[in-house]
C-alpha positions as CSV (number, residue, x, y, z in Angstrom):
1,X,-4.0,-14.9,4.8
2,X,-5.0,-12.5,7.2
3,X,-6.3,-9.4,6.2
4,X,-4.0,-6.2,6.0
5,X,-4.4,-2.3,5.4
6,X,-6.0,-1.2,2.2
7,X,-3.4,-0.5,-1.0
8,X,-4.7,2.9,-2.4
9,X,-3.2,4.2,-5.6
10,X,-0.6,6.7,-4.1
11,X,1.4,8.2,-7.3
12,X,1.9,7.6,-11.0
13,X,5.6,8.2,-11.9
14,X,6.8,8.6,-15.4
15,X,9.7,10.2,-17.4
16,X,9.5,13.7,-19.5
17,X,12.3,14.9,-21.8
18,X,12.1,18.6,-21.3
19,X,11.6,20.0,-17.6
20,X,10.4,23.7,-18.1
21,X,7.5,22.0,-21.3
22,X,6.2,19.6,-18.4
23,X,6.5,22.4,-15.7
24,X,4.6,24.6,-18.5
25,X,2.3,22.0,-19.8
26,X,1.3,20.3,-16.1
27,X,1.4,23.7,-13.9
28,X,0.0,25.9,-16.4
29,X,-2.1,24.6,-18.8
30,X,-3.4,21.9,-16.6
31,X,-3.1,23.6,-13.3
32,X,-1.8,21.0,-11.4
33,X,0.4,22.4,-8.4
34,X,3.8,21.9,-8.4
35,X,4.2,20.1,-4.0
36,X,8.3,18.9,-4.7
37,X,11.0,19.3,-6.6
38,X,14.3,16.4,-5.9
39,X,17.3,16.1,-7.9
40,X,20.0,14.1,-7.7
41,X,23.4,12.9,-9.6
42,X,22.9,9.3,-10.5
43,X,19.3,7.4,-11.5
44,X,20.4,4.8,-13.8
45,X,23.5,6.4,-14.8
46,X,22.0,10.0,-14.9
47,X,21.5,13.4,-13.8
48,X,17.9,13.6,-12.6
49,X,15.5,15.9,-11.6
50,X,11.5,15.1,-10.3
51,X,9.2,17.4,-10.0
52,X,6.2,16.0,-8.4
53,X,2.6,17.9,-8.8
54,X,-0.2,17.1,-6.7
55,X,-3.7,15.8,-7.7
56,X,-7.0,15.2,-6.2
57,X,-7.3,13.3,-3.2
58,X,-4.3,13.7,-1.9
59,X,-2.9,11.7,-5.4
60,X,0.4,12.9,-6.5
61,X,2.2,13.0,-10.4
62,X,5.8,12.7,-10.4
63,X,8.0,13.6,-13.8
64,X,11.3,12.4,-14.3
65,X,13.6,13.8,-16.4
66,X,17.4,12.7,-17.2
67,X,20.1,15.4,-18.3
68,X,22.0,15.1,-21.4
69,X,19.7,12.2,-23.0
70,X,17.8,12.8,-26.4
71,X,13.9,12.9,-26.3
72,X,13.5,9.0,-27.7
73,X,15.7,7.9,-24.7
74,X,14.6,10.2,-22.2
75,X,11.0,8.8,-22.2
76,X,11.2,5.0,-24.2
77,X,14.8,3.8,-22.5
78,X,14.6,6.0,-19.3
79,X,16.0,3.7,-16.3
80,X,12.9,1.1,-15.5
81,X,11.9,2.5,-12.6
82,X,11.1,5.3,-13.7
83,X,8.2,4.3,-15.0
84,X,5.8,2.9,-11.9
85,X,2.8,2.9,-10.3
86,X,2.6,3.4,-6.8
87,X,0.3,2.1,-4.0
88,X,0.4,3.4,-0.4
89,X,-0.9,2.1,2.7
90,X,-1.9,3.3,6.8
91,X,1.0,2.4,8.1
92,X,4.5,1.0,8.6
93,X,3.1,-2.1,9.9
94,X,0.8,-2.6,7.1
95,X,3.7,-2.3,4.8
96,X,5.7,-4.8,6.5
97,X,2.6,-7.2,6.0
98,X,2.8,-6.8,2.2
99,X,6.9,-7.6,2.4
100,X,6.1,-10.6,4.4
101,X,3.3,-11.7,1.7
102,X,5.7,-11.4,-0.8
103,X,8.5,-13.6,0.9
104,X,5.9,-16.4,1.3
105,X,5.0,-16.2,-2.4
106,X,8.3,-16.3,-3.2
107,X,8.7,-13.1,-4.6
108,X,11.8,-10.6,-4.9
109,X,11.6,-7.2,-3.4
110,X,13.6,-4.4,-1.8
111,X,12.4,-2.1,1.0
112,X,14.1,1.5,0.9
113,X,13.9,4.2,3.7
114,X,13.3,7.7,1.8
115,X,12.8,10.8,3.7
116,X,9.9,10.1,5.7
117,X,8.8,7.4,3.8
118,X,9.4,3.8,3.9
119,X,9.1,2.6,-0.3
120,X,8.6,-1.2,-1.1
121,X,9.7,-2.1,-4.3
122,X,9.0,-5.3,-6.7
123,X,7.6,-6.8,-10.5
124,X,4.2,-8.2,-10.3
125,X,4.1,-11.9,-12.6
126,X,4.1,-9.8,-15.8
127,X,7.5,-7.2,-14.9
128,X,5.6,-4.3,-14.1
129,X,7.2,-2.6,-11.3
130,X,5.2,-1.4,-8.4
131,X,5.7,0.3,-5.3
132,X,4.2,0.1,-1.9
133,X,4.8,3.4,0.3
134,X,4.1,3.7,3.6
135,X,2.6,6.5,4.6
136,X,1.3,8.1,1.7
137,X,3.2,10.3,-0.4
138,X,0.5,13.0,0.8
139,X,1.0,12.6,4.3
140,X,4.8,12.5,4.2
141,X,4.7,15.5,1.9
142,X,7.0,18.4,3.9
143,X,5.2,21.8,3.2
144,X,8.3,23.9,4.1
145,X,10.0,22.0,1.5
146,X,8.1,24.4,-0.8
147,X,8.6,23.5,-4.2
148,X,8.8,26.2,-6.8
149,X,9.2,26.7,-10.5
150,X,12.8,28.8,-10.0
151,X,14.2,25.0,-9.0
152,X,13.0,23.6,-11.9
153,X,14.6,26.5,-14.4
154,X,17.6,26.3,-12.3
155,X,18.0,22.6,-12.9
156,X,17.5,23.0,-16.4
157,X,19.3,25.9,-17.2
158,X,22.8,23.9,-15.4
């Protein structure tokens, strides 16, 4: 096969059962800053809020939590794709190499258009989902978007 852009680890996403502990835990005590907040009305059947906090490199942490579900579900039985790593590469056309390597292998996957971001979805051999974005969560960040904590506490006080 011919050779395509780079995949660079882009973002790790996993779930978290209490927003304003996380915002504590990853803001304060590990002084990540908080780049995003989204929320939205149905993720697997759930209320949902992400609050995404940026590393080094331009690497980014997303948290997912789900209203109204007990710790032991919000973090083991959270929807599956919560839970994800995520890849990014150059450019749009790099991405739509990787779709077409997947079709020729045969493998299922599902391209969705989010913000400025195009987000390629499938399960490696073993079930692990990954995630292909293109660009990079970094680059497609939008600064005026300006996350803050009072979104968070609003979200969790609803």
């Amino acid at each position: 096969m011919s050779k395509i852009g780079a995949l660079r680890i882009d973002h790790a996403a996993m779930a978290v059962h209490d927003p304003l502990v996380a915002l504590d835990f990853y803001g304060d005590v590990l002084g990540l800053p908080l780049v995003d907040t989204v929320t939205g009305d149905n993720w697997g059947g759930y209320e949902w809020l992400m609050m995404t906090f940026a590393l080094g490199a331009g690497r980014q942490l997303a948290l997912c939590a789900f209203r109204g579900v007990d710790i032991v579900t919000q973090v083991v039985n959270a929807p599956t794709d919560v839970r994800h790593l995520s890849l990014s590469v150059a450019s749009a056309a790099d991405l739509t190499d990787y779709a077409h390597r997947l079709q020729a292998a045969g493998r299922k996957f599902e391209l969705v258009e989010r913000g400025p971001q195009t987000l390629l979805y499938f399960h490696d051999p073993s079930g692990n989902l990954l995630e292909i974005a293109a660009p990079s969560s970094a680059a497609a960040a939008i600064p005026a978007r300006g996350a803050r904590a009072a979104d968070v506490m609003k979200w969790a006080q609803a």
